[in-house]
N, C-alpha and C positions, 0 to 999 in steps of 0.2 A: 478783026472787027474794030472801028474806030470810033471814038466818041465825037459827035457834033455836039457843041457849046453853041445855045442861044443868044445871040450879044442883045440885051434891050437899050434904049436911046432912052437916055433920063425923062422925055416927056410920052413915053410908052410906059414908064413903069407908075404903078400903083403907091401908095401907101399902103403899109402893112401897120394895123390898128392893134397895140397889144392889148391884153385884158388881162387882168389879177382879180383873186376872190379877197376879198377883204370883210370881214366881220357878219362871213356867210353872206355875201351879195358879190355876183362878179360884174366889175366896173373897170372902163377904157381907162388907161393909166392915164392919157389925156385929162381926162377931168379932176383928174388930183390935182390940190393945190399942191404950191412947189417946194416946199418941204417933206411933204408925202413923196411927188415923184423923187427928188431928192435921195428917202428915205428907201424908196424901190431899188432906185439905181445903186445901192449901197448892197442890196442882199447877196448872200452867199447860195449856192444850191450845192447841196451833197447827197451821195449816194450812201445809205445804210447798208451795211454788210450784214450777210443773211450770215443768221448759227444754224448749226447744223440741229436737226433733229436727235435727241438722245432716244 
C-alpha cells in the first residue's frame, strides 16, 4: 500500500484561524492586542500524569 501526499499551491491553501478561551469567552487569537498574542505565543502546554487509583 503507498501513501499519496496532496501537494497544495500557496494560493489553494486556506488560513487556518486559531481560537483560545480566555476569561471564559473563546476569541480568534487575531484579535488580541500584541502583547496578549505575544503572551499566547509564549505558553507552554503539558501533559498531567494520571496516579494510579489506590
Amino acid at each position: 500500500m503507498t501513501e499519496q501526499h496532496t501537494q497544495l499551491k500557496d494560493e489553494e491553501r486556506t488560513r487556518c484561524e486559531i481560537w483560545t478561551r480566555v476569561m471564559g469567552y473563546h476569541r480568534p487569537v487575531t484579535s488580541f492586542n500584541p502583547g496578549k498574542q505575544s503572551e499566547f505565543g509564549e505558553r507552554r502546554n503539558f501533559e498531567e500524569c494520571r496516579m494510579p487509583c489506590e
